[in-house]
C-alpha positions as a printed Julia matrix, in Angstrom:
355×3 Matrix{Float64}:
  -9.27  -11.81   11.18
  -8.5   -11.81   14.76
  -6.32   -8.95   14.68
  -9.3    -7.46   12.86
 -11.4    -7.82   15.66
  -8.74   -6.37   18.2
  -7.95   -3.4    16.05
 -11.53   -2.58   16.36
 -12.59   -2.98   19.93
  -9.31   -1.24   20.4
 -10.6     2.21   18.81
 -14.25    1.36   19.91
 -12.83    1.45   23.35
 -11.06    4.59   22.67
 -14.23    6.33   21.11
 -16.2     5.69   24.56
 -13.71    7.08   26.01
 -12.76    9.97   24.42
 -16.03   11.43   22.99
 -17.94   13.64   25.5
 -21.88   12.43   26.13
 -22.96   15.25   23.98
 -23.18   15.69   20.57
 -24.46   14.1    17.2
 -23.79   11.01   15.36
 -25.41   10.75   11.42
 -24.9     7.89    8.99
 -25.57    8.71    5.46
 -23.35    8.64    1.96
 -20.2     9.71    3.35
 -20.32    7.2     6.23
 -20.61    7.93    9.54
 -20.11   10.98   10.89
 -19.83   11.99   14.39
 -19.84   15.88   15.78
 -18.42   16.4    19.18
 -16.94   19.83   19.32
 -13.13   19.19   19.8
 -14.02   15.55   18.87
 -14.12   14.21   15.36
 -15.54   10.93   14.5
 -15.49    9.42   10.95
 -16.48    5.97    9.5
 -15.9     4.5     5.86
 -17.37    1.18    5.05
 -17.69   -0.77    1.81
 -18.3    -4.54    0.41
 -17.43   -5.4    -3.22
 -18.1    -8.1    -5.73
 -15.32   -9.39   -7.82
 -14.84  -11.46  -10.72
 -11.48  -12.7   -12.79
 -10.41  -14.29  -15.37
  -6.0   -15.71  -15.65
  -4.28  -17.69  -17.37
  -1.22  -18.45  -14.56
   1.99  -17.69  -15.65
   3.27  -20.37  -13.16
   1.83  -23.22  -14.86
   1.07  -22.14  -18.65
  -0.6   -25.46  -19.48
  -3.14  -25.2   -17.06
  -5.53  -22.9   -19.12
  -7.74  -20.0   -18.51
  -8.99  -20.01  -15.09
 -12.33  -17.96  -13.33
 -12.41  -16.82   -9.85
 -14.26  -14.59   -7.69
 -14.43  -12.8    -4.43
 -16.44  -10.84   -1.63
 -14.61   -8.21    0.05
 -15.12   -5.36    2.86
 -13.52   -2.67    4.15
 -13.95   -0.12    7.3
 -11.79    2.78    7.79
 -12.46    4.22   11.67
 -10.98    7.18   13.09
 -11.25    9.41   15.68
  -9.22   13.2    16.08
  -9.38   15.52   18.7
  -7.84   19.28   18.15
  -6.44   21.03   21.23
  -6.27   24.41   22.23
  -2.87   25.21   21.12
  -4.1    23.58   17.74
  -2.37   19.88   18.91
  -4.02   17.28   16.71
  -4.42   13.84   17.99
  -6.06   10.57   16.85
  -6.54    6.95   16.26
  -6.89    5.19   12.98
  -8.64    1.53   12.39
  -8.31   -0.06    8.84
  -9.88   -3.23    8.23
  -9.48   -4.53    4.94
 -10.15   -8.39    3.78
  -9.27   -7.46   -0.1
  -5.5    -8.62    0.29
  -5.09  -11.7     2.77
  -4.29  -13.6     0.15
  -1.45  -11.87   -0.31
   1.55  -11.67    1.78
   2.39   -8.31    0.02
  -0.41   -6.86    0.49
  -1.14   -6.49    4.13
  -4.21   -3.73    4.88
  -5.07   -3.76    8.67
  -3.69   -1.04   10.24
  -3.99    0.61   13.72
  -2.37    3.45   14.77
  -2.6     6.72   16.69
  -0.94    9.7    16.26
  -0.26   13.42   17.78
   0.73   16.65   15.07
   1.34   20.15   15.18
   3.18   22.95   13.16
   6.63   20.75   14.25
   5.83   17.54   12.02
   3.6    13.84   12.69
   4.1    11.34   15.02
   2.18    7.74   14.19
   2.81    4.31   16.66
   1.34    1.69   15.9
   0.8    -0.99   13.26
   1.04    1.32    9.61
   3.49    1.7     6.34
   6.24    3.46    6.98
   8.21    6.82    5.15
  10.26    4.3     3.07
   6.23    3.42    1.54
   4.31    6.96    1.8
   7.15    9.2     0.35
   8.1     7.74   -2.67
   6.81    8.71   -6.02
   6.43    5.59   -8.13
   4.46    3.97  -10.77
   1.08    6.13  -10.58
  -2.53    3.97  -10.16
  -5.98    4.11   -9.76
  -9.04    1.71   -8.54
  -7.59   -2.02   -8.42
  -3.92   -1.17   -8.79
  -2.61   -2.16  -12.09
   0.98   -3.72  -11.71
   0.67   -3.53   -8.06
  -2.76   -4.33   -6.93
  -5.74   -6.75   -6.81
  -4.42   -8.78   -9.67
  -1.71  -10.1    -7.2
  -4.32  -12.26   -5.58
  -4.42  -14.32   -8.82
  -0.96  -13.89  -10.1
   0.91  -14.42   -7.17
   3.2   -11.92   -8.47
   3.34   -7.84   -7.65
   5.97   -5.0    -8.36
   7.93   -3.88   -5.8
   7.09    0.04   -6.96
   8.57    1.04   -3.38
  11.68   -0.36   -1.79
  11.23   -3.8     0.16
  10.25   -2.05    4.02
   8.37   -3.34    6.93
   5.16   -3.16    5.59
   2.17   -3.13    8.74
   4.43   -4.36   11.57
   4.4    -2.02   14.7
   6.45    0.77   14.3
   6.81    4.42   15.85
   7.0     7.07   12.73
   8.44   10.71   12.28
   7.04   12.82    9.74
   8.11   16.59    9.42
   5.9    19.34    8.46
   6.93   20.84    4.3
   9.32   22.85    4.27
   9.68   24.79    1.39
   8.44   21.56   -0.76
  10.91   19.21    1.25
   9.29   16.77    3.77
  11.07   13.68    5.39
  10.3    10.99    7.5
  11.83    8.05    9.54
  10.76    4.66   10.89
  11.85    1.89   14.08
  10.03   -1.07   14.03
  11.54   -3.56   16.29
  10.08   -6.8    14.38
   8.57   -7.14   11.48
   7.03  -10.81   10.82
   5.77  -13.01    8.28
   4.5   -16.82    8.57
   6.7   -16.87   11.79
   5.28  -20.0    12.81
   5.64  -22.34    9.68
   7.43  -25.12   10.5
   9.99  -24.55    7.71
  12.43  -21.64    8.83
  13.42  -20.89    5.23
   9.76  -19.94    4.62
   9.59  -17.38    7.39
  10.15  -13.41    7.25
  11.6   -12.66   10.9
  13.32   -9.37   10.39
  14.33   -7.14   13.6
  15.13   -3.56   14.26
  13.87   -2.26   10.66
  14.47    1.53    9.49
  13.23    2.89    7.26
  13.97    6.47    5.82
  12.09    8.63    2.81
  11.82   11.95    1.5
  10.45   13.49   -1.37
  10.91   17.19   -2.38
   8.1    18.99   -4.58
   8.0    22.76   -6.82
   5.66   24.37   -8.73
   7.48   24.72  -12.46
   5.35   26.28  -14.68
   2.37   24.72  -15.62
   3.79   21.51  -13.62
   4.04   20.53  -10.12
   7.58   18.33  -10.09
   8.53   16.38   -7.78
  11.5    13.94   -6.61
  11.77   11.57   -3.76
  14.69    8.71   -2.17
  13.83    6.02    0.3
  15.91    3.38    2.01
  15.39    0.57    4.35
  18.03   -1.6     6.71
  16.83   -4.47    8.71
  18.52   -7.53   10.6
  16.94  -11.08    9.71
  16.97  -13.2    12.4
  19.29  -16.48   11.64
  16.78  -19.19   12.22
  15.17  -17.88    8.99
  18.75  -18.15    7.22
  17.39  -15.22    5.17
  19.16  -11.98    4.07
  19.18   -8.72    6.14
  17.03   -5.86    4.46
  18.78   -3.39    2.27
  16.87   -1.64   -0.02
  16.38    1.64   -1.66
  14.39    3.66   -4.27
  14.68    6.76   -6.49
  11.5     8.13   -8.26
  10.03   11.26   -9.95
   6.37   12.56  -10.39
   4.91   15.11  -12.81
   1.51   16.76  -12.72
  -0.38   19.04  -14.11
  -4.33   19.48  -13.56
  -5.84   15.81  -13.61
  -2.77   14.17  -15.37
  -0.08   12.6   -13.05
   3.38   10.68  -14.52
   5.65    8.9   -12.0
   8.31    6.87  -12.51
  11.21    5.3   -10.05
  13.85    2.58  -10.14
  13.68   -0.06   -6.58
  16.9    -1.98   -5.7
  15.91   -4.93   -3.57
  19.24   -6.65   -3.33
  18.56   -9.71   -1.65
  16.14   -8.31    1.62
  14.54  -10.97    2.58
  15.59  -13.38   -0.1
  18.24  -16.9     0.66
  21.58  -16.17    0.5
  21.7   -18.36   -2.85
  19.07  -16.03   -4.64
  20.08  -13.56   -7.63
  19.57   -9.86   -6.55
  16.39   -8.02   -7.43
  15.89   -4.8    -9.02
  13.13   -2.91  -11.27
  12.34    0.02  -13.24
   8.54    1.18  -12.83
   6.35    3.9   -14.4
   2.77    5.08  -14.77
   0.45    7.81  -15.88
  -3.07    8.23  -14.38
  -6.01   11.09  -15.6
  -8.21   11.63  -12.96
 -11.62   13.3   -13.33
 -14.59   13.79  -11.23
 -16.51   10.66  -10.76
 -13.78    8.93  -12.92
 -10.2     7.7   -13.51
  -7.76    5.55  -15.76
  -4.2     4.52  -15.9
  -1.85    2.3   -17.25
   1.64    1.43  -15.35
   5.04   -0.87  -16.41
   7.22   -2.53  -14.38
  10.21   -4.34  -15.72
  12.11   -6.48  -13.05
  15.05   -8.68  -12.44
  14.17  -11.36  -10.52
  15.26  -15.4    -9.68
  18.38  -14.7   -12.5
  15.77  -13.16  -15.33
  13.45  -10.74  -16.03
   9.85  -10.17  -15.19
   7.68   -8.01  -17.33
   4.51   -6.43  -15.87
   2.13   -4.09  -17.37
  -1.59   -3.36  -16.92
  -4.28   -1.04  -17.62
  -7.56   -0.15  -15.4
 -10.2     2.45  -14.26
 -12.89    3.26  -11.94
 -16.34    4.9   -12.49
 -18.5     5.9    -9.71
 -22.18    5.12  -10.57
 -23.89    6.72   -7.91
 -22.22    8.22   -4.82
 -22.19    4.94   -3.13
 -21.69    2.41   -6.08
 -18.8     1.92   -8.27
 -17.07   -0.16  -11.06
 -13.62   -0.69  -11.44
 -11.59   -2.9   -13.56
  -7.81   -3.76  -14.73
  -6.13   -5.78  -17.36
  -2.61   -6.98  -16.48
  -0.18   -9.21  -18.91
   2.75  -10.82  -17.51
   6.16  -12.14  -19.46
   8.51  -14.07  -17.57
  12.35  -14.71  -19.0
  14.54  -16.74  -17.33
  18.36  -17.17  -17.34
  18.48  -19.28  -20.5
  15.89  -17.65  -22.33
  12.83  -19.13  -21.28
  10.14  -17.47  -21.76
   6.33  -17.87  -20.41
   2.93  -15.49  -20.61
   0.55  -14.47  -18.48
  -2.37  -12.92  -18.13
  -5.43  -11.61  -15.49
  -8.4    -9.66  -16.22
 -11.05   -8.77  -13.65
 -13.98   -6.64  -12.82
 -15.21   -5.32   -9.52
 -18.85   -3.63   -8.24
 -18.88   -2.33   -4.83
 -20.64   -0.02   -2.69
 -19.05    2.18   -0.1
 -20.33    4.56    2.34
């Protein structure tokens, strides 16, 4: 949590800073709110309750299993719109949900400057290779890729294999004519750097990453397409692979109903030299009303020489403005070279409140 902590004296100082003595702050069921002309100030917060019950695919004699957590979150930002209709700001997003899970990496801090020529973010944030691409669609906890990781130990890639939240400095152009693109640098991107066994460290250095997605109106449907790829040098010490991975997806909609789907090569980013290559096909379908949603999402994977089967359902209800439900179901089938095969399975239930 000490990055945490920096992340948000870091905008905190920014906010005394850059918000004039006058004006109004309110905090009420949207958050916090603050009104300063030319200055914007916003504040999410929320703490949930969570409860699960697995049976690890890992170790299939070991039985059903119970678990549960406390999370919160804070989102923090603060945007100030120029004259000539310049936008800049700073983001702060604290979240404890993931830690667990090396995946699944939430604090973020970044600022950013945009206008009619495109977005500009530095800072610590998921790149183009992670924003652009249509995948797998989900709701509330995730599904195949989402809180059920923490007790699984196990995600789908969805996405190609990118720099996550390391610092990076990000290009994002405006549409243009349903085409939008982006690009990423981040000079390091780290993972358990100091554990005394090299092998078990993620040092990877000058990471890019590069996405676009094109969308059109066609009929009825809103159709879209999208490409992503990411290159990255792993230091030697780690005697891991360089990255090099890339996606493909597609997305439908039309009203509340969305339908992705996308196929991630991971070749062996990040992996040992002696590992099998990884790959996976991934798709989803989500209905989203007000006050409600559901989905259910695949993800069929070659990994360590076999295949990996994911698939999970889940939803969210909002109870009041400020309390919620969610919940997700997610079965796992693991095959190995020979044939092997082992089951498992998470289910688990979540009641938060958010401002």
């Amino acid at each position: 949590m000490k990055r945490s902590v920096l992340l948000g004296s870091a905008l905190a100082a920014a906010l005394m800073v850059a918000t004039p003595a006058t004006g109004e702050i309110t905090f009420g069921e949207d958050g916090l709110t603050g009104d300063f002309g030319k200055v914007q100030l916003r504040g999410r917060f929320g703490a949930s309750v969570q409860g699960a019950v697995f049976d690890p695919v890992e170790d299939p004699n070991a039985g059903t299993e119970t678990d549960a957590e406390i999370d919160g979150s804070a989102r923090l930002s603060l945007e100030y719109t120029a004259d000539n209709a310049w936008v800049f700001g700073a983001i702060a997003d604290i979240d404890t949900a993931q830690e667990q899970v090396e995946a699944f990496e939430r604090d973020e801090f970044y600022v950013y400057a945009a206008s009619q020529f495109g977005r500009v973010e530095v800072g610590e944030n998921d790149g183009p290779a992670d924003t652009l691409s249509f995948h797998a669609a989900r709701v509330g906890l995730g599904q195949v890729r989402g809180v059920s990781a923490r007790y699984t130990g196990t995600v789908a890639l969805l996405s190609p294999f990118d720099s996550q939240d390391a610092a990076k400095i990000t290009y994002l152009s405006p549409p243009i004519e349903g085409l939008r693109f982006g690009v990423a640098y981040a000079p390091e991107f780290e993972i358990n750097a100091d554990d005394p066994n090299p092998s078990r460290r993620t040092i990877q250095e000058d990471v890019i990453e590069f996405g676009a997605q094109y969308v059109q109106p066609v009929g009825e449907f809103v159709l879209g397409g999208s490409a992503a790829y990411v290159a990255g040098s792993s230091d030697p010490v780690t005697g891991r692979e360089d990255i090099e991975s890339w996606s493909v997806g597609v997305e439908a909609r039309r009203g509340k109903l969305t339908a992705a789907a996308a196929f991630v090569d991971r070749g062996r980013s990040n992996l040992l030299p002696t590992s099998d290559t990884e790959s996976e096909w991934n798709a989803g379908v989500s209905w989203r009303e007000e006050g409600w949603a559901v989905a259910a999402s695949v993800a069929i994977g070659d990994e360590n020489g076999g295949t990996v089967s994911r698939s999970g359902v889940g939803g969210e209800y909002d109870i009041t403005t400020n309390i919620h439900v969610a919940a997700d179901a997610v079965l796992l089938n693991t095959e190995d070279a020979f044939g092997n095969s082992e089951d498992g399975a998470v289910g688990l239930v979540e009641v938060g409140l958010r401002f």
